[in-house]
Structure formats: structure tokens, C-alpha cells
N, C-alpha and C positions, 0 to 999 in steps of 0.2 A: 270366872269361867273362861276357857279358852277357846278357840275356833275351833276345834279338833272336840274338845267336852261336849260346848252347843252340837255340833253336827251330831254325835253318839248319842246322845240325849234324843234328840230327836228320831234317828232311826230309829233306836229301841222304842218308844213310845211309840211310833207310826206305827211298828208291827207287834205291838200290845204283849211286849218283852218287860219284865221286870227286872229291876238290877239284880236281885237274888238268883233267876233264872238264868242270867248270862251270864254272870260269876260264878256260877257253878257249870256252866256246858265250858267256859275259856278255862276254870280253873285256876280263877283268883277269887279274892276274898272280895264280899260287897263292900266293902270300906276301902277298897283298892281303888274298885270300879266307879264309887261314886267319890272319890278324889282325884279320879282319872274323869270323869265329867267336871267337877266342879273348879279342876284348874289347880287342886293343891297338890296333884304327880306332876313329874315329868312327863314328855311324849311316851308314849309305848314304844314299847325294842319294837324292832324290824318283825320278829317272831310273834307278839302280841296282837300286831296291828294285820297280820296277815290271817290268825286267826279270827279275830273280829271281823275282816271284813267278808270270811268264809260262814260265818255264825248267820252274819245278816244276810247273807247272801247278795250282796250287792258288788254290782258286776260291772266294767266299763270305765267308763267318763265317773260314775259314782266312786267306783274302788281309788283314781288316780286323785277326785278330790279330799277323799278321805287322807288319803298319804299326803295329799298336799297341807291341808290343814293340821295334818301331825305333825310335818316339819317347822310349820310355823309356831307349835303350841308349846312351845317349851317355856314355862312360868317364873320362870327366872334367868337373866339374859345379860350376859357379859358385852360390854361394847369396847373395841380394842381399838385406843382412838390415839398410840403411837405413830408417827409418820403423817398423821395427818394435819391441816390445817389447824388454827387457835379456837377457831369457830366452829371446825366439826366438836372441839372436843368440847366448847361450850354447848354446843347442840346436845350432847350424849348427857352431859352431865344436867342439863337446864330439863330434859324429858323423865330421869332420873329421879329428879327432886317433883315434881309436879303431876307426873302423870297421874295421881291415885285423887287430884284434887280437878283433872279437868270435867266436864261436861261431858256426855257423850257424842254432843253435835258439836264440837271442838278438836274428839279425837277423831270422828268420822274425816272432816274438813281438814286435819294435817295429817292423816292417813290418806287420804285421796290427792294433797297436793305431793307426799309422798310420792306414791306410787307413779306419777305421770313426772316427775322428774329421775324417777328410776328407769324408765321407761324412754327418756329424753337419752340419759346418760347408757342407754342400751345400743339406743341407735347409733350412738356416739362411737362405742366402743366396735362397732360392726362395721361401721365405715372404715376406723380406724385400721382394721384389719383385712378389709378387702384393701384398701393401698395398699400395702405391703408387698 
């Protein structure tokens, strides 16, 4: 499942939505919709995701998470590890081979140290150009 599926999953069931019901007001098949929850589609177009987030009626800071977790939810993921260092491209390829055998409290823990080195190399990148 993907962050975008789980999040969908959820709305629809908080508002005591069935996949049959919402595959029929969006105008896709339930087998779409519940491929589109369960991580085996791609993200939804741009067009998809807008009526979905119009279906549930969610509005805000929810609408921008939904988009956000759509952008993230794409299930199969190219890493373009040209030009970079020997060790990014062992990194891509070492996540590659392993990821479907870790733990959850594994992926949590290098998703998190992730993010705060992403986060590190942001700050980085914003110094870098206020010099300029």
C-alpha cells in the first residue's frame, strides 16, 4: 500500500464510503480504485486526484496533504544515480535489492534518518544561495 492508498482508504471509510460508491461518482472501475488504494496503480493524474479530493470533500491543509502523499505514492521508482558518487549508487541499488525484506521499524528508522539529512542538505542548499 502506498501513503496516498492508506490516506484514501481511510477517508472513504471515515465517511462510510464504499469503493463501489466512489468508483462510480469518480467514474472508474472498483478494481481501479482498489489498486489505486492498495499500491498496485500509479499516482492518479493531476485530474483524478482533484476529483477525489472534491468527492470527499476535503478541504485545506487535508486537500495539500492528499496531493502531497500522491506525489510520493508512485510504486515503482526509478533512481538516477549517474554523476553521483560510488556510494549513492551503492545506496540505490543496496535499497533496491532489500527493501521488500526489511522490518517496518527499519524502514521507519532510515526513513527518518532520511528525511533529517534531507532537511540538513536543504539548509545547505539555502545558505548556499543566499551567498550568492
Amino acid at each position: 500500500m502506498t501513503p496516498f492508498g492508506e490516506k484514501l482508504r481511510e477517508l472513504r471509510r471515515e465517511r462510510g464510503i464504499t469503493q463501489g460508491q466512489m468508483a462510480a461518482a469518480l467514474n472508474v472501475s472498483s478494481a481501479y480504485l482498489s489498486a489505486l488504494e492498495h499500491g498496485r496503480r500509479g499516482r492518479p493524474s493531476w485530474d483524478l486526484l482533484q476529483r477525489i479530493i472534491g468527492y470527499l470533500n476535503v478541504i485545506w491543509d487535508d486537500a495539500e496533504e492528499l496531493q502531497r502523499l500522491a506525489a510520493l505514492s508512485h510504486p515503482k521508482v526509478t533512481v538516477e544515480t549517474g554523476g553521483l558518487s560510488p556510494e549513492a549508487t551503492t545506496l540505490a541499488n543496496r535499497l533496491a535489492e532489500t527493501i521488500g525484506t526489511l522490518a517496518p521499524e527499519d524502514i521507519s528508522a532510515l526513513l527518518a534518518h532520511l528525511e533529517e539529512a534531507a532537511a540538513r542538505a536543504e539548509i545547505l542548499r539555502r545558505a548556499r544561495r543566499q551567498r550568492r
